[in-house]
C-alpha positions, 0 to 999 in steps of 0.5 A, a space after each residue: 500500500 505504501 508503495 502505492 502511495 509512492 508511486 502516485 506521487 511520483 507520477 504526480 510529481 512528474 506530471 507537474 514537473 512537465 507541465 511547468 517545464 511546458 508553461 516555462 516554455 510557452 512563456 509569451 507564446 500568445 505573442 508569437 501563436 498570433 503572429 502564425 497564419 492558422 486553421 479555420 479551427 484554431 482555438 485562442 491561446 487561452 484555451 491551451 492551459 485551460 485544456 492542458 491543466 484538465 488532461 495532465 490531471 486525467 493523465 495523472 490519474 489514468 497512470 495512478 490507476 493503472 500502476 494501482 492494479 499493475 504495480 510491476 509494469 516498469 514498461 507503462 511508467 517508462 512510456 508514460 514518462 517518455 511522453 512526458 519528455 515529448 510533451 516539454 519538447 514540443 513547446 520548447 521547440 514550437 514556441 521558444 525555438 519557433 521551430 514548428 516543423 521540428 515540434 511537428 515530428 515531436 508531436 507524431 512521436 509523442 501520440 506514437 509513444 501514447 498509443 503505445 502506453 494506450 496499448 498497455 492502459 487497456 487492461 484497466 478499462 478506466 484508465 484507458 477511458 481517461 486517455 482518450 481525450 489526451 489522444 483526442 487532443 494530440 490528433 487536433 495538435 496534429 492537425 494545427 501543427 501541421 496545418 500551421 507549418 504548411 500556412 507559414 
């Protein structure tokens, strides 16, 4: 039980600890996302850190769940973790670098790296259930990223 424990918090903590790294990242992107020729399906910047701040905590707890009933998959909390990396990526490279077609092909690694965990949260179906939106969300990124990149 208490391992349990650790290991949530340690999902937690690593969770948290991207989507700071992602918000250091994006600091001022409004700035440069306003100055980018977008979809017709482009959202408005504000709508990125409402969106985000609600699938890392869906993340956090598909991942708790998971690790709850499968404590020894060391393979799911590796994905997971990669994904994370990828996730801090993108925004380093999209909006610090401005490199959006560099952050294109970290996008299509992360939602590879997603369906790969996606394949192992399926054992426990609420997990995988709240997965969904974050891989909804990566194939809409997919759609403005790559929009975006053949726009500018």
């Amino acid at each position: 039980m208490a391992e349990t424990k650790k290991t949530g918090w340690l999902i937690a903590a690593i969770t948290v600890a991207t989507a700071i790294l992602g918000g250091l990242f994006s600091m001022n992107s409004s700035e440069f996302y306003d100055t980018l020729v977008r979809p017709p399906l482009a959202p408005p910047s504000i709508v990125f850190p409402i969106v985000w701040g609600v699938l890392y905590v869906l993340m956090t707890i598909a991942m708790i769940l998971y690790l709850k009933q499968n404590p020894d998959d060391g393979t799911a909390f590796w994905l997971y973790v990669v994904n994370l990396v990828l996730n801090a990526m993108w925004p380093l490279f999209f909006f610090a670098l401005q490199q959006i077609d560099v952050a294109l092909f970290i996008l299509l690694a992360m939602i590879f790296v997603n369906l790969l965990l996606m394949g192992r949260l399926k054992n426990v179906k609420w997990a995988f259930y709240l997965y969904l939106p974050y891989l909804a969300w990566q194939l809409f990124a997919l759609y403005l990223n790559f929009s975006i990149t053949l726009l500018n």
